[in-house]
N, C-alpha and C positions, 0 to 999 in steps of 0.2 A: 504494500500500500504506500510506503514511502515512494516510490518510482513515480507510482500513478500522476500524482497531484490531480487527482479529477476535484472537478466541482461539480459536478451535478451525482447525484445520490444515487438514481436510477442506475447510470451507470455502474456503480458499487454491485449493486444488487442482483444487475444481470450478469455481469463477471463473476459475482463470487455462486449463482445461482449454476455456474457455465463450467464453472472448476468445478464445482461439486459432481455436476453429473458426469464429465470428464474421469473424477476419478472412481464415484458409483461403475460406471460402464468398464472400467481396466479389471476394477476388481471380480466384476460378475466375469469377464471374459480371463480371466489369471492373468492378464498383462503386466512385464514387471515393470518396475517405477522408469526404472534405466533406455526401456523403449519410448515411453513417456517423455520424459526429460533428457531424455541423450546424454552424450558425456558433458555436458555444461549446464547444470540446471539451474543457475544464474541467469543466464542466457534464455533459457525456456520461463521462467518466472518473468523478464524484460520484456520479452516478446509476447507473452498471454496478456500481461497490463499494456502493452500498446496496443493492442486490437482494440482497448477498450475505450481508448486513451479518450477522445473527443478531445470538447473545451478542456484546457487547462491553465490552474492560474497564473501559469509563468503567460500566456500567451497574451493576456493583459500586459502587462511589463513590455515583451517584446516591442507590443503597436506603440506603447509609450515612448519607448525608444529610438523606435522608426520616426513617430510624429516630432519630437523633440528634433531630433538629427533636421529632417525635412524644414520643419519651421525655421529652424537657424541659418538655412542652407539659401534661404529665401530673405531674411533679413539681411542675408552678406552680400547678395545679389543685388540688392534695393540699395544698399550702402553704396555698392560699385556705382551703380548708374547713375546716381545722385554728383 
């Protein structure tokens, strides 16, 4: 959950509702974890929360930093031609 940073709750809900039966269905079939998760289960954990990822709150931050950069980028412009 640390990776995720989701905001929207729904989304929680259906990933963790998506593991769950992921690992219901290994277990009904003997599947071992190792097929599962492969040799990097880091990796498989990163990749299962970015399916889910959607909005996140860094993505707020980002456009802030885009707009910020852009605004400035536009006053120096204005400066010039003055």
């Amino acid at each position: 959950m640390y990776y995720g940073g989701f905001t929207a709750g729904d989304r929680h809900v259906q990933m963790l509702g998506d593991f769950a039966d992921l690992w219901e269905r290994a277990a009904a079939d003997g599947t071992p974890v190792r097929a599962i998760v492969g040799d990097d289960p880091v990796e498989f954990a990163e990749t299962f929360a970015q399916a889910y990822s959607g909005k996140q709150w860094i993505d707020k931050e980002r456009e802030r930093l885009t707009k910020t950069i852009e605004a400035r980028r536009r006053r120096q412009r204005k400066g010039a031609d003055s």
